[in-house]
PDB file of N, CA, C and O in Angstrom, chain B, residues numbered from 101:
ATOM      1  N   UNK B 101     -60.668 -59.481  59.194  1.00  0.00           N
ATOM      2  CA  UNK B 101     -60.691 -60.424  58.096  1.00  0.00           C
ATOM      3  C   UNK B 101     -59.835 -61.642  58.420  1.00  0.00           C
ATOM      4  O   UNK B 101     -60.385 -62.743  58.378  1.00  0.00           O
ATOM      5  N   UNK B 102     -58.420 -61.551  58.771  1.00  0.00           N
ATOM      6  CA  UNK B 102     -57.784 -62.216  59.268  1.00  0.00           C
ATOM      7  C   UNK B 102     -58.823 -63.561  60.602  1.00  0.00           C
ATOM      8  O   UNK B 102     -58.953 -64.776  60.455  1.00  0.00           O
ATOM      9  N   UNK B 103     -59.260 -62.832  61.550  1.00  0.00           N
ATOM     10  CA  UNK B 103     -59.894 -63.744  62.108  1.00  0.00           C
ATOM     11  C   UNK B 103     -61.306 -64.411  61.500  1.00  0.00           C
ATOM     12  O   UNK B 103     -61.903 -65.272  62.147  1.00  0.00           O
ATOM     13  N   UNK B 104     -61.656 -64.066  60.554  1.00  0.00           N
ATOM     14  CA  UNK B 104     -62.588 -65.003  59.986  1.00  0.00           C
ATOM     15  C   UNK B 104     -61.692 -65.861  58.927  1.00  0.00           C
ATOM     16  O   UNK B 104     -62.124 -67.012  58.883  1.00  0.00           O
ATOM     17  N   UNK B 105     -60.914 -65.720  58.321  1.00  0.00           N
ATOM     18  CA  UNK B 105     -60.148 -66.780  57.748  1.00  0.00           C
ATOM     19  C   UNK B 105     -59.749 -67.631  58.412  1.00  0.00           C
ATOM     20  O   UNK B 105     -59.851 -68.851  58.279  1.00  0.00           O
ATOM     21  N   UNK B 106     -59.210 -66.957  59.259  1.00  0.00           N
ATOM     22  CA  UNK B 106     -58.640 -68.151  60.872  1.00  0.00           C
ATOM     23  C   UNK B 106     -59.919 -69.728  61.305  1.00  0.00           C
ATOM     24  O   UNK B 106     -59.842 -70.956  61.342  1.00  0.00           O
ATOM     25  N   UNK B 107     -61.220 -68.399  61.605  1.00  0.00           N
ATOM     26  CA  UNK B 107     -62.307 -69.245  61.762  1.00  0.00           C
ATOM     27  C   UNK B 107     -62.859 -70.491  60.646  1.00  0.00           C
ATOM     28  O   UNK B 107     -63.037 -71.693  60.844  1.00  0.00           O
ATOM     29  N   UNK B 108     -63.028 -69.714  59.492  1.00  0.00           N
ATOM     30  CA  UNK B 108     -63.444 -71.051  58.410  1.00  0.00           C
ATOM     31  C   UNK B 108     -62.106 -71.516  58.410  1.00  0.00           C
ATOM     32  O   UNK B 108     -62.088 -72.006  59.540  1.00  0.00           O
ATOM     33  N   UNK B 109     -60.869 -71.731  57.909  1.00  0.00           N
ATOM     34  CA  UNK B 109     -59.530 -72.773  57.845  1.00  0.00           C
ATOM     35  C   UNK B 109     -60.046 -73.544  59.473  1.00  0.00           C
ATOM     36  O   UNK B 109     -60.490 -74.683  59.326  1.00  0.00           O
ATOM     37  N   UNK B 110     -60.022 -73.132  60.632  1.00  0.00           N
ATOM     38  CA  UNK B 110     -60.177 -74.388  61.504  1.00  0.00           C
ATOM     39  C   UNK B 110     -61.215 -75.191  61.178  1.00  0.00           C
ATOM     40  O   UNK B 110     -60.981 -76.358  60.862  1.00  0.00           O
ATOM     41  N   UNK B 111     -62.429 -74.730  61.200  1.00  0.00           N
ATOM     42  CA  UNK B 111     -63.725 -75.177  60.777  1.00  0.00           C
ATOM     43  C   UNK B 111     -63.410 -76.144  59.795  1.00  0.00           C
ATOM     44  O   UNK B 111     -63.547 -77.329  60.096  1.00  0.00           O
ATOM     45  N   UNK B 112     -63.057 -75.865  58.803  1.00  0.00           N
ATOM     46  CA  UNK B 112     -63.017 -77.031  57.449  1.00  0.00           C
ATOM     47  C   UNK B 112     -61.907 -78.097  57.978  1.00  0.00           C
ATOM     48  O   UNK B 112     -62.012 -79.251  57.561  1.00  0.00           O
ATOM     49  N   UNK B 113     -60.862 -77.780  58.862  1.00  0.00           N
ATOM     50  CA  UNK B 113     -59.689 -78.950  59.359  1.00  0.00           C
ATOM     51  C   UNK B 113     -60.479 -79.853  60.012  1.00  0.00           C
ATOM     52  O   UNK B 113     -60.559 -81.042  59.701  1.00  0.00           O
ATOM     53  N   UNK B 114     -61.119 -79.276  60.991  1.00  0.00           N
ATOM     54  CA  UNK B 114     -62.010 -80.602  61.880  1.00  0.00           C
ATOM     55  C   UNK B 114     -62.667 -80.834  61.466  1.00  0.00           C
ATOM     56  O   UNK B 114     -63.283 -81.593  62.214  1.00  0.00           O
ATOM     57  N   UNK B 115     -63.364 -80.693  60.219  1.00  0.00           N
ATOM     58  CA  UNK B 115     -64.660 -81.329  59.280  1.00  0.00           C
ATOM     59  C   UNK B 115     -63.684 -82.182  58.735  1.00  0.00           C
ATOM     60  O   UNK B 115     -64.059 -83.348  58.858  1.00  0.00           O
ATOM     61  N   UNK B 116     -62.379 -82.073  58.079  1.00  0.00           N
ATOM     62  CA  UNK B 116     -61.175 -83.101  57.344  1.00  0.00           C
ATOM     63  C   UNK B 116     -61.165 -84.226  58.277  1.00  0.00           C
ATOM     64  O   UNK B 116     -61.793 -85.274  58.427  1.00  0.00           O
ATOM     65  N   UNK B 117     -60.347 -83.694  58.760  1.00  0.00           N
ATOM     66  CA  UNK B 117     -60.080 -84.448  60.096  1.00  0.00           C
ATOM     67  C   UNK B 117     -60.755 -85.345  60.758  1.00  0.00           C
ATOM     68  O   UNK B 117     -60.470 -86.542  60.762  1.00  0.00           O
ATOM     69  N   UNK B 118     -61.701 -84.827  61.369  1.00  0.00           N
ATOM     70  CA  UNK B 118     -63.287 -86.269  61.856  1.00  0.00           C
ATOM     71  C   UNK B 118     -63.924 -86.997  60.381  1.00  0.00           C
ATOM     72  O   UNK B 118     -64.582 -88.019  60.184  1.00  0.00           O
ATOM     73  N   UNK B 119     -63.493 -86.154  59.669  1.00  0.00           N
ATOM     74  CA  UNK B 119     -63.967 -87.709  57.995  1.00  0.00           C
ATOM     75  C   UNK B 119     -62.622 -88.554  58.209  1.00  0.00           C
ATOM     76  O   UNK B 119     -62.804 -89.757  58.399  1.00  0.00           O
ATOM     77  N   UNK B 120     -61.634 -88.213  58.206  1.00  0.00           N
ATOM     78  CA  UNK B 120     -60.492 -89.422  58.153  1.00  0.00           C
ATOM     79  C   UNK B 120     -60.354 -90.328  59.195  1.00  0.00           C
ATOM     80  O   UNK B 120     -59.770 -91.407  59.084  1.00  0.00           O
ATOM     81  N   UNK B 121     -60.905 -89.891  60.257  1.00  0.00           N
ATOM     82  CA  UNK B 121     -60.912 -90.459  61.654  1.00  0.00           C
ATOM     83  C   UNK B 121     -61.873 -91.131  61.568  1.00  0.00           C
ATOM     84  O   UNK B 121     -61.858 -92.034  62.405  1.00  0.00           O
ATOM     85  N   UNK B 122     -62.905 -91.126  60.810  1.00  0.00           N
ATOM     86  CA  UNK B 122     -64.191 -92.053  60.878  1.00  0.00           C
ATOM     87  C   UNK B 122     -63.745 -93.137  59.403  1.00  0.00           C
ATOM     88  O   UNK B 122     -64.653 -93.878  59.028  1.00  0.00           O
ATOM     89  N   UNK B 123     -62.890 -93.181  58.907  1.00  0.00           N
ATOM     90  CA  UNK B 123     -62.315 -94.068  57.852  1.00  0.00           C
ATOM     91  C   UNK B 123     -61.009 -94.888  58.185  1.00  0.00           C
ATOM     92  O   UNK B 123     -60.493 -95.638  57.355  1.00  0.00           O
ATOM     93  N   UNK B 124     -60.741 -94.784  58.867  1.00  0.00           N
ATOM     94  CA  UNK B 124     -59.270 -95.465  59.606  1.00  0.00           C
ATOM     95  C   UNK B 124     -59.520 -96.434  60.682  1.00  0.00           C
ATOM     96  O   UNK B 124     -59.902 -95.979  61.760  1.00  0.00           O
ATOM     97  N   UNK B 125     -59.371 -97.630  60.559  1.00  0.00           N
ATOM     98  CA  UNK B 125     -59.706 -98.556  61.562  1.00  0.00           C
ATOM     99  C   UNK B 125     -58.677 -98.496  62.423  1.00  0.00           C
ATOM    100  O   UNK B 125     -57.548 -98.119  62.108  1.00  0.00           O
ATOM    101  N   UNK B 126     -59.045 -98.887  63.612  1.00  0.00           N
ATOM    102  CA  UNK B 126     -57.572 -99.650  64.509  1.00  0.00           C
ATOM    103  C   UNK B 126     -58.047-100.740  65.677  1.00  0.00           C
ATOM    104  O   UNK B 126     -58.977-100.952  66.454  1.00  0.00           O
ATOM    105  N   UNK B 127     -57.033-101.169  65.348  1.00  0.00           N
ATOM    106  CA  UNK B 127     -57.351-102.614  66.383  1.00  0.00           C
ATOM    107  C   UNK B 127     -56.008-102.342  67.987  1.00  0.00           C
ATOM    108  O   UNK B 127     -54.786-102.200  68.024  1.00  0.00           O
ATOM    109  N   UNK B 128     -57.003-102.382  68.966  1.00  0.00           N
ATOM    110  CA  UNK B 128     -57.074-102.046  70.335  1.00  0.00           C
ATOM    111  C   UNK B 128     -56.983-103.377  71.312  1.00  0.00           C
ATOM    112  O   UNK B 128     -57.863-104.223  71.474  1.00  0.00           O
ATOM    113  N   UNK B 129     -55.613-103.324  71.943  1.00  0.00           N
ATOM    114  CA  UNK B 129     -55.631-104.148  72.525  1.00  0.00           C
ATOM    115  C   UNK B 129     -56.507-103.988  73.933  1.00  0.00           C
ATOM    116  O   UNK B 129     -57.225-103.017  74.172  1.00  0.00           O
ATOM    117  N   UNK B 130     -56.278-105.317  74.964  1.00  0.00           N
ATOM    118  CA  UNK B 130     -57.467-105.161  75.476  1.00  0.00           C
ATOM    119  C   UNK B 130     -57.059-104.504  76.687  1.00  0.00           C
ATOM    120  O   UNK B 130     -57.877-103.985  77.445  1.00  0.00           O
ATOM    121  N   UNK B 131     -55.386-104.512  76.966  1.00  0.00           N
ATOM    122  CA  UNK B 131     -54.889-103.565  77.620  1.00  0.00           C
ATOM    123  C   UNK B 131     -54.764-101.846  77.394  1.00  0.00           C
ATOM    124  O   UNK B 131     -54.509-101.026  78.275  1.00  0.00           O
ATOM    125  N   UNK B 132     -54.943-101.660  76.396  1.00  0.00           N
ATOM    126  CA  UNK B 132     -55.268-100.390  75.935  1.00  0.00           C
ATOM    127  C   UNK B 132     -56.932-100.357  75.876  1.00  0.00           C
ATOM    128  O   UNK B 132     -57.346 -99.317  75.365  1.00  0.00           O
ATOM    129  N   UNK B 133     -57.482-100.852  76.100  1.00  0.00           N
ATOM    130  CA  UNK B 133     -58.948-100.794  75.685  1.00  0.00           C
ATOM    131  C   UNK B 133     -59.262-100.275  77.676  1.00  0.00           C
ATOM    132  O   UNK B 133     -60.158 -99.443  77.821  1.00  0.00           O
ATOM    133  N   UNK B 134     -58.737-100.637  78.648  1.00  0.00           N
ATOM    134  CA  UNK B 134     -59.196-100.347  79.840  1.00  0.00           C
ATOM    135  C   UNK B 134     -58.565 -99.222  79.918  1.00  0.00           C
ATOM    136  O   UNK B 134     -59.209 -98.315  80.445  1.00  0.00           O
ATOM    137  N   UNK B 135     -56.911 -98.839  79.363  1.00  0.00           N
ATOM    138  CA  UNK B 135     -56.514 -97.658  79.860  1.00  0.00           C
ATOM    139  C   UNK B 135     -57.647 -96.819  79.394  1.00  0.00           C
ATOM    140  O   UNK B 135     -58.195 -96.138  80.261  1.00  0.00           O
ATOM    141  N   UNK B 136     -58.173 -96.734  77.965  1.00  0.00           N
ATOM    142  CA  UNK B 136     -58.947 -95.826  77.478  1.00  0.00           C
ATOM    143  C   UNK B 136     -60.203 -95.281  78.441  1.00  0.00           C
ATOM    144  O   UNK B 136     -60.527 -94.121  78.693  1.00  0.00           O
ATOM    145  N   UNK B 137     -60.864 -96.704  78.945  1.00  0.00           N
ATOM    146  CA  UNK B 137     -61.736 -96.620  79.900  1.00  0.00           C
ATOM    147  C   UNK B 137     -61.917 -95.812  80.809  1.00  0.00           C
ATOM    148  O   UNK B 137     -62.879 -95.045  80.867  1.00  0.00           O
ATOM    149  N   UNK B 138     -60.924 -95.899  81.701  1.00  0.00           N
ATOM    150  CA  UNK B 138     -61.020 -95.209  82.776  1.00  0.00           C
ATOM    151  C   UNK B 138     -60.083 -94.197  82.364  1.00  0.00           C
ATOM    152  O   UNK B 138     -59.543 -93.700  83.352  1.00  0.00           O
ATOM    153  N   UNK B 139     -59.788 -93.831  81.554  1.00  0.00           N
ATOM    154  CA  UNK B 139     -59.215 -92.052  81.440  1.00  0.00           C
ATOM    155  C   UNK B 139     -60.282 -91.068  81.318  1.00  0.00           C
ATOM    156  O   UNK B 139     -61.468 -91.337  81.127  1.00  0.00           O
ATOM    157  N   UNK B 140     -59.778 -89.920  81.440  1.00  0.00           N
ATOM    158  CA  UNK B 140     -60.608 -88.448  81.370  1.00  0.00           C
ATOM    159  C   UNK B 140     -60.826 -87.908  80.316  1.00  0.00           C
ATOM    160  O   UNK B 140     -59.868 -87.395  79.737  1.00  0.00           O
ATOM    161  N   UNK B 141     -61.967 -87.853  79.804  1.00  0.00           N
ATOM    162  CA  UNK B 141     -62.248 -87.580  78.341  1.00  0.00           C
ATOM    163  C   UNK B 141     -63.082 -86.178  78.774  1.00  0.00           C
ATOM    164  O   UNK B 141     -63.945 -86.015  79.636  1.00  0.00           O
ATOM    165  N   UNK B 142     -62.426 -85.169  77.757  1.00  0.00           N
ATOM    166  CA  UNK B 142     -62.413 -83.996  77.740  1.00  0.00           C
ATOM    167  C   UNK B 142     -62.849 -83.450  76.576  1.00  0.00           C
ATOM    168  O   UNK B 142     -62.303 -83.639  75.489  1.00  0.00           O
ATOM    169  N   UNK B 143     -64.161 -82.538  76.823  1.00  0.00           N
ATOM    170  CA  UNK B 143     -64.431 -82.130  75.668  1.00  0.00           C
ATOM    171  C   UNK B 143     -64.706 -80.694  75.294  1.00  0.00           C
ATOM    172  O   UNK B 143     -65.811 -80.583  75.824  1.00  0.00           O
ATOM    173  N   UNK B 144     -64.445 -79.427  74.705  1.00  0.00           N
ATOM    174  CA  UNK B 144     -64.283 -77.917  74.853  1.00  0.00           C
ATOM    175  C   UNK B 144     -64.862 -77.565  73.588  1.00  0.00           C
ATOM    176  O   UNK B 144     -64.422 -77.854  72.475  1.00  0.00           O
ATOM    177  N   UNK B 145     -65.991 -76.852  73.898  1.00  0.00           N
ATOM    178  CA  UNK B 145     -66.634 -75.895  72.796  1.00  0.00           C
ATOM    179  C   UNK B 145     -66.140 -74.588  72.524  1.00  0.00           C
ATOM    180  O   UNK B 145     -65.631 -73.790  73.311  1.00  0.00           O
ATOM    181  N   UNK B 146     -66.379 -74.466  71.189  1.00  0.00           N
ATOM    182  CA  UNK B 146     -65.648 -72.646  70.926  1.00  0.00           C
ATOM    183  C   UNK B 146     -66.523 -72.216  69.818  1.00  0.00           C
ATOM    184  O   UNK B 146     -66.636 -72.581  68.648  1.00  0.00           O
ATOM    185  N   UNK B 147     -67.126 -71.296  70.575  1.00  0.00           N
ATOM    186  CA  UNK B 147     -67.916 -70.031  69.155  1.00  0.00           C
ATOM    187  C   UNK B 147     -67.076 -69.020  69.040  1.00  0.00           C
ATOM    188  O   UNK B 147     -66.481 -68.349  69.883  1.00  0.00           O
ATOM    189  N   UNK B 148     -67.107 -68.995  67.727  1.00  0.00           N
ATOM    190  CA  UNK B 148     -65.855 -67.774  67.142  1.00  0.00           C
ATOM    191  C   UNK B 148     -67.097 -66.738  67.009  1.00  0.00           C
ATOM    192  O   UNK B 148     -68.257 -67.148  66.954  1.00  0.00           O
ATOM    193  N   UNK B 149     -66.794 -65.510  66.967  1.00  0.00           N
ATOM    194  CA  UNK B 149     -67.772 -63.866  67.261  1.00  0.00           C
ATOM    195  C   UNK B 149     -66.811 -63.562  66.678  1.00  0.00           C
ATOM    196  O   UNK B 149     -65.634 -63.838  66.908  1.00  0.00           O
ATOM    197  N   UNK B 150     -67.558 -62.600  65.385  1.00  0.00           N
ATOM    198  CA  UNK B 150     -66.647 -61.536  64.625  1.00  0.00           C
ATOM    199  C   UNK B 150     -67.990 -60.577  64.639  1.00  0.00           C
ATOM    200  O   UNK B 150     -69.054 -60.745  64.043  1.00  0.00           O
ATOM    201  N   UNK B 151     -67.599 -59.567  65.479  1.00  0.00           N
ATOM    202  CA  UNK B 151     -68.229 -57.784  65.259  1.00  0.00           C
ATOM    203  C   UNK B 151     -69.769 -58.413  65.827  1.00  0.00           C
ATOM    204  O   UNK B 151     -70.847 -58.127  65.306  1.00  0.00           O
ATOM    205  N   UNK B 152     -69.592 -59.316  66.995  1.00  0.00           N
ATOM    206  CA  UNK B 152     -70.937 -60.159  67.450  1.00  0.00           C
ATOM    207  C   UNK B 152     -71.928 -60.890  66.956  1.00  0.00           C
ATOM    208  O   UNK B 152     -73.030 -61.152  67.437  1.00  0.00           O
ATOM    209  N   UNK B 153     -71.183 -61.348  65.439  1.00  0.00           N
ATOM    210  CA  UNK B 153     -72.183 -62.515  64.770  1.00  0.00           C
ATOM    211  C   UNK B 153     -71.336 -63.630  65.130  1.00  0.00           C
ATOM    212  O   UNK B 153     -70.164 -63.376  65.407  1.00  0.00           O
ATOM    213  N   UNK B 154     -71.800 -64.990  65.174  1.00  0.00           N
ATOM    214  CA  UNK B 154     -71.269 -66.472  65.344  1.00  0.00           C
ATOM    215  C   UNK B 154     -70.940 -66.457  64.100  1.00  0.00           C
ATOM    216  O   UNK B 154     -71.904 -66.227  63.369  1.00  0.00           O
ATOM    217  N   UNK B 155     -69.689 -66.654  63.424  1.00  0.00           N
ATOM    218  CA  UNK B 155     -68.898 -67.362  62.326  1.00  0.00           C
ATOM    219  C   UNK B 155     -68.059 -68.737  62.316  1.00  0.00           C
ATOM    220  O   UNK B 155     -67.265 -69.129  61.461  1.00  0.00           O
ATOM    221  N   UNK B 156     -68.367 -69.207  63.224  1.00  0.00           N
ATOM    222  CA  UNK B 156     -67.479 -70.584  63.150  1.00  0.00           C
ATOM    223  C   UNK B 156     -68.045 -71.202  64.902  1.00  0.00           C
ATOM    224  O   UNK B 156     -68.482 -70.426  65.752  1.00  0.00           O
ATOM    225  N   UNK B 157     -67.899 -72.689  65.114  1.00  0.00           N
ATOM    226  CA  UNK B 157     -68.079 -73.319  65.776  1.00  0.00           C
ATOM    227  C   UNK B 157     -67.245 -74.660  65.721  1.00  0.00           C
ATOM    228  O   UNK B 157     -67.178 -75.487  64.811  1.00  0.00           O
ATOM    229  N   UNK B 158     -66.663 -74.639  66.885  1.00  0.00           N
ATOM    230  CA  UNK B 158     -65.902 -76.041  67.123  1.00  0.00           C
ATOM    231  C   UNK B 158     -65.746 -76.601  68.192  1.00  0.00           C
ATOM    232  O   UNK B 158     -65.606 -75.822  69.136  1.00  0.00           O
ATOM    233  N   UNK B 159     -65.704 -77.974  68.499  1.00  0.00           N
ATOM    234  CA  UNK B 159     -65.861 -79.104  69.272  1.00  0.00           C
ATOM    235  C   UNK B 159     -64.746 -79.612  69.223  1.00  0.00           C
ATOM    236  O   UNK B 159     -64.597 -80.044  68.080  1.00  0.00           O
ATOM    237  N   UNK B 160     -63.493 -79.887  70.094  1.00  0.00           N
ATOM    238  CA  UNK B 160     -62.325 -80.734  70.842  1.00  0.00           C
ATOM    239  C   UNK B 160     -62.869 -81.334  71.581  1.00  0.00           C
ATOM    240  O   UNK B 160     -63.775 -81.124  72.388  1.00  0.00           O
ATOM    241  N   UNK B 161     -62.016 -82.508  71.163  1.00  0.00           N
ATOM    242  CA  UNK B 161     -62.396 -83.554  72.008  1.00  0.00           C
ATOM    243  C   UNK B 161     -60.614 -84.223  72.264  1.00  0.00           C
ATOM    244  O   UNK B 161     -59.722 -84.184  71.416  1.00  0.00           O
ATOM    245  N   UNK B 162     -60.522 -84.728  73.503  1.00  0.00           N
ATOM    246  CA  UNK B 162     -59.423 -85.556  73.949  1.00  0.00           C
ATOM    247  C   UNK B 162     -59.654 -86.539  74.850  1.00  0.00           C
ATOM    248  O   UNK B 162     -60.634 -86.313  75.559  1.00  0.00           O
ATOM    249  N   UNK B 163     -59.086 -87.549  75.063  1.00  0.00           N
ATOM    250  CA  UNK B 163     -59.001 -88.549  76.192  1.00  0.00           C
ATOM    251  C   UNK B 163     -57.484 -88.850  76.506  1.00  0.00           C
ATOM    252  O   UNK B 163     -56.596 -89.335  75.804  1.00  0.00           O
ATOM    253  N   UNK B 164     -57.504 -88.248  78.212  1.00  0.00           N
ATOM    254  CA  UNK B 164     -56.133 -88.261  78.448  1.00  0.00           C
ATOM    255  C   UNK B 164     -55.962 -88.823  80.005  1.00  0.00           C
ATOM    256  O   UNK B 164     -56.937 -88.581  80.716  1.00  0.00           O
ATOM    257  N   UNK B 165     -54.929 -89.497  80.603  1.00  0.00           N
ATOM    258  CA  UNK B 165     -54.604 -90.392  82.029  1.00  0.00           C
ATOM    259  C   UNK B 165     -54.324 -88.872  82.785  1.00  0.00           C
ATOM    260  O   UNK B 165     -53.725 -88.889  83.861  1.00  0.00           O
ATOM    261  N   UNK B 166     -54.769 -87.554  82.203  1.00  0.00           N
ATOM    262  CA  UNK B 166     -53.864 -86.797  83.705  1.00  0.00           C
ATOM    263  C   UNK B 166     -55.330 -86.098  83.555  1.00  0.00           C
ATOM    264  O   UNK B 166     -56.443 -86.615  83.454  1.00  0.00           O
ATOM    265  N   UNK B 167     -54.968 -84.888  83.574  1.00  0.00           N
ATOM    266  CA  UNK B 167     -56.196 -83.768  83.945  1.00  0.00           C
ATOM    267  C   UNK B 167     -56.635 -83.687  82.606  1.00  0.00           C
ATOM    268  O   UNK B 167     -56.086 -84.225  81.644  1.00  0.00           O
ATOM    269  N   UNK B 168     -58.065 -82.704  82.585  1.00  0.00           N
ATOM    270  CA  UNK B 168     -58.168 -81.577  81.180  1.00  0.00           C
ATOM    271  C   UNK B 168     -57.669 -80.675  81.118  1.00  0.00           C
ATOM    272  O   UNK B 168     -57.427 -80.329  79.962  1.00  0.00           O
ATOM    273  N   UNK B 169     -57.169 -79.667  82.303  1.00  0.00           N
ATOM    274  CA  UNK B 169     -56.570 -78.654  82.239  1.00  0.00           C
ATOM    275  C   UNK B 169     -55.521 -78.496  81.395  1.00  0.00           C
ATOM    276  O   UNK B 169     -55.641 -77.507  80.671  1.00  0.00           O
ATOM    277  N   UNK B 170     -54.497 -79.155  81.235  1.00  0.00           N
ATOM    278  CA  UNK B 170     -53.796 -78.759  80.477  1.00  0.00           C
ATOM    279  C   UNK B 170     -54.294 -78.734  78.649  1.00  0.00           C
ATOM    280  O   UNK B 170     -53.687 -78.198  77.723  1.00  0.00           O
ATOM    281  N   UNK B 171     -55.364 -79.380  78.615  1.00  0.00           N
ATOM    282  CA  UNK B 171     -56.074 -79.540  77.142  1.00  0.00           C
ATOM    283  C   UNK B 171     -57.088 -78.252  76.625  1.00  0.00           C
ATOM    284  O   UNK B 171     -57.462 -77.856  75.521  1.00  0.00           O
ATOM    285  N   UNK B 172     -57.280 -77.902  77.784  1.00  0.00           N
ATOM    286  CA  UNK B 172     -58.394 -76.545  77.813  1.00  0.00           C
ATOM    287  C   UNK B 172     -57.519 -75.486  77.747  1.00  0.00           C
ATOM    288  O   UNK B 172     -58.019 -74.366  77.654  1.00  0.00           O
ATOM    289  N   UNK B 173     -55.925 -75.630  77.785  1.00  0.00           N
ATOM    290  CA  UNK B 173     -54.638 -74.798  77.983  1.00  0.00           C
ATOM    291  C   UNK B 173     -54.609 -74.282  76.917  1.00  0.00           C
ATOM    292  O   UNK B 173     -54.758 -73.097  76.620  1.00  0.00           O
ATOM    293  N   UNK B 174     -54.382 -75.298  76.195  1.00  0.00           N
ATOM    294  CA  UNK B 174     -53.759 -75.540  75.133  1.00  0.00           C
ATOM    295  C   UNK B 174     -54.928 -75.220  73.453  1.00  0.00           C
ATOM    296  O   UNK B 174     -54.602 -74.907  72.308  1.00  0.00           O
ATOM    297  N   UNK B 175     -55.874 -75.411  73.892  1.00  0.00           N
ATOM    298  CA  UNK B 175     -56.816 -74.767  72.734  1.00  0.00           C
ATOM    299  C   UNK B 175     -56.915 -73.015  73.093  1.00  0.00           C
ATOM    300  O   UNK B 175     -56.845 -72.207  72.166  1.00  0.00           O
ATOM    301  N   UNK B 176     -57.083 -72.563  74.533  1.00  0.00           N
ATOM    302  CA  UNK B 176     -57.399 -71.350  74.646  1.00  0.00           C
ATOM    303  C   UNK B 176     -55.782 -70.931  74.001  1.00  0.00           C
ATOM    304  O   UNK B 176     -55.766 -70.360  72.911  1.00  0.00           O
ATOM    305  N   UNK B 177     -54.792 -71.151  74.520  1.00  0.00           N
ATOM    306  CA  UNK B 177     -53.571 -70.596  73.796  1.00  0.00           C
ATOM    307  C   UNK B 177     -53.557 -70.786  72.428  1.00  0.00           C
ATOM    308  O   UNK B 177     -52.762 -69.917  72.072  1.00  0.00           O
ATOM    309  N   UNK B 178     -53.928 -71.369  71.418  1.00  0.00           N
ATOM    310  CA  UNK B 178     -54.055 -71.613  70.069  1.00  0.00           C
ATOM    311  C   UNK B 178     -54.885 -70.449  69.524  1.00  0.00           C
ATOM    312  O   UNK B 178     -54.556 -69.829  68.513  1.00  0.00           O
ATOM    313  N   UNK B 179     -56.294 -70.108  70.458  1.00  0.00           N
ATOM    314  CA  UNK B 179     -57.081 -69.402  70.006  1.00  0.00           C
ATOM    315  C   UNK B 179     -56.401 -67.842  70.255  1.00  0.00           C
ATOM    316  O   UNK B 179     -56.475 -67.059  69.309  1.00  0.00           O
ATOM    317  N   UNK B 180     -55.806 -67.437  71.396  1.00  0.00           N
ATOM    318  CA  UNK B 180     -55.494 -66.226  72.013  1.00  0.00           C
ATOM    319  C   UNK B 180     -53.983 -65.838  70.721  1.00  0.00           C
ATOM    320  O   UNK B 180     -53.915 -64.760  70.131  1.00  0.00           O
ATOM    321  N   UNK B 181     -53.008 -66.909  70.547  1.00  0.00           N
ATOM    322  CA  UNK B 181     -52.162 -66.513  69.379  1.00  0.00           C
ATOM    323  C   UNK B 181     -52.657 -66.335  68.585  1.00  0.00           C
ATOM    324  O   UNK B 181     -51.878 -65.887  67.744  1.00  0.00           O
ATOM    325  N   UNK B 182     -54.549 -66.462  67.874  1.00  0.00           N
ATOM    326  CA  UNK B 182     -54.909 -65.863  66.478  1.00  0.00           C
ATOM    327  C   UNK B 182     -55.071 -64.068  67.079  1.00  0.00           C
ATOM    328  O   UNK B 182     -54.821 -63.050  66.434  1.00  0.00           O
ATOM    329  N   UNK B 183     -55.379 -64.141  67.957  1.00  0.00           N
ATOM    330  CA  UNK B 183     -56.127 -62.321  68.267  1.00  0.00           C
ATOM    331  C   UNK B 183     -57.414 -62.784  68.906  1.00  0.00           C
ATOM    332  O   UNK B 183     -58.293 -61.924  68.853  1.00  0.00           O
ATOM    333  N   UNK B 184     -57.674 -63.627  69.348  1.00  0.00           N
ATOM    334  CA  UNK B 184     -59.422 -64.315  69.988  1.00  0.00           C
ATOM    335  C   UNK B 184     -59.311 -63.672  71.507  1.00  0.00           C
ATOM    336  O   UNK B 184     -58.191 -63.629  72.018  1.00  0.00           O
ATOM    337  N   UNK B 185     -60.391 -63.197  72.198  1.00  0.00           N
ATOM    338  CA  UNK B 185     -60.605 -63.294  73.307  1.00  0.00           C
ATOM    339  C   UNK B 185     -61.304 -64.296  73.490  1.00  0.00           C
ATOM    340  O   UNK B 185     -62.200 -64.688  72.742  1.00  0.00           O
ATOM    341  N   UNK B 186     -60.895 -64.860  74.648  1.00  0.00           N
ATOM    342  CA  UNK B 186     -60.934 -66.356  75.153  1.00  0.00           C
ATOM    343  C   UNK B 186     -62.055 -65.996  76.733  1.00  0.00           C
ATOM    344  O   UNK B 186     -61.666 -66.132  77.893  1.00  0.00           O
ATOM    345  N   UNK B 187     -63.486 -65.522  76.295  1.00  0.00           N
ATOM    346  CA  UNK B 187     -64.000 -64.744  78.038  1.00  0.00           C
ATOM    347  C   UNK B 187     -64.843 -66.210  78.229  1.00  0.00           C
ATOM    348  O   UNK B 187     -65.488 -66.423  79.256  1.00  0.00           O
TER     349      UNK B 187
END
């Protein structure tokens, strides 16, 4: 039970979350506009399985100047502290 609560609470954050992000302008300089460019944009899917049905689905996304690895780290460790196997 615990991990399906886990699953819908993330689910509904990044549904929050990408509405506020699509309502917030920002103005980008044009030196920040190339760093953005040429950085590594990283993106990690996750189907949540409870008792082998799909209950939740989510999409990370980052853009970062070093690797993804450490971003793909860092969601599987988020998921593995709920009780998730991460295969």
């Amino acid at each position: 039970m615990k991990k399906l609560l886990f699953a819908l609470i993330a689910t509904f954050g990044l549904c929050a979350s990408s509405m506020a992000a699509e309502k917030s302008t920002k103005l980008v300089s044009k030196e920040t506009a190339v760093k953005i460019e040429k950085a590594w944009k990283c993106t990690m899917s996750v189907t949540v399985y409870v008792n082998g049905d799909a209950v939740g689905y989510d999409v990370y996304h980052t853009t970062t100047n070093g690797s993804c690895h450490t971003f793909f780290k860092a969601i599987k460790k988020m998921y593995t502290d709920q009780g998730f196997s991460m295969n």
